[in-house]
N, C-alpha and C positions, 0 to 999 in steps of 0.2 A: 310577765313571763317572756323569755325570748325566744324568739322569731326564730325557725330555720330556714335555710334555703331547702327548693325540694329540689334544687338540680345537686345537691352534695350527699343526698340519700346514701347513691352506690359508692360516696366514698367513706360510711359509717357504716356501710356492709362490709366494705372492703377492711375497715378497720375490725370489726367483729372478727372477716376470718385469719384475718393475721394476729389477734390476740389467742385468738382459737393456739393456733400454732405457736404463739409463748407458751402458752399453757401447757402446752402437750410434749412441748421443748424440756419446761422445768419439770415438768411431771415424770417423764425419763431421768433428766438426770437427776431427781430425788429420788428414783429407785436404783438407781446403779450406782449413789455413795453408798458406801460401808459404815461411814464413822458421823453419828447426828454430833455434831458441832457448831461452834457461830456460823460456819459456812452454807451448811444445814439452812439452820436457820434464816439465813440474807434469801437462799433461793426461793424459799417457802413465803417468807412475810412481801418480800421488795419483788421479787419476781409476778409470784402468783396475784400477790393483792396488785401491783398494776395490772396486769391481764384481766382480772376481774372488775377491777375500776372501769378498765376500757370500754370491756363489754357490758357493762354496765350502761355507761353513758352514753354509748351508739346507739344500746336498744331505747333508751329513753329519749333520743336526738329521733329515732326512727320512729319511734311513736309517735310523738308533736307533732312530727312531720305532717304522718297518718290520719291523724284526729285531732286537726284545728280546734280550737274553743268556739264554742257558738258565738262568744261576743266577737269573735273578730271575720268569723262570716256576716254578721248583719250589717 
């Protein structure tokens, strides 16, 4: 399993709330088109699914961080 730094914490917090803010970015402008089309589409699958990947792998980068495995305290 790999290692994180814990001095890079606040920079997987920082990336949390900045996908925060894609999110909230694509999530507007998928309510103010009019017309569901491929474009639709790209903002919803390419947009949102990185923002969710992000924060995805912060929260899991920031938990490791949190909660070493017993084998590598001993």
């Amino acid at each position: 399993m790999p290692a994180f730094d814990h001095k890079k914490r606040s920079e997987y917090k920082f990336r949390i709330y900045m996908s925060l803010g894609v999110l909230l970015f694509v999530g507007v402008a998928i309510f103010c088109t009019e017309i569901i089309g491929p474009g639709f589409w790209d903002m919803v699958l390419i947009g949102a699914g990185f923002a969710l990947a992000s924060i995805a792998h912060s929260g899991w980068a920031i938990w490791t961080i949190d909660h070493p495995n017993k084998e590598d305290t001993d």
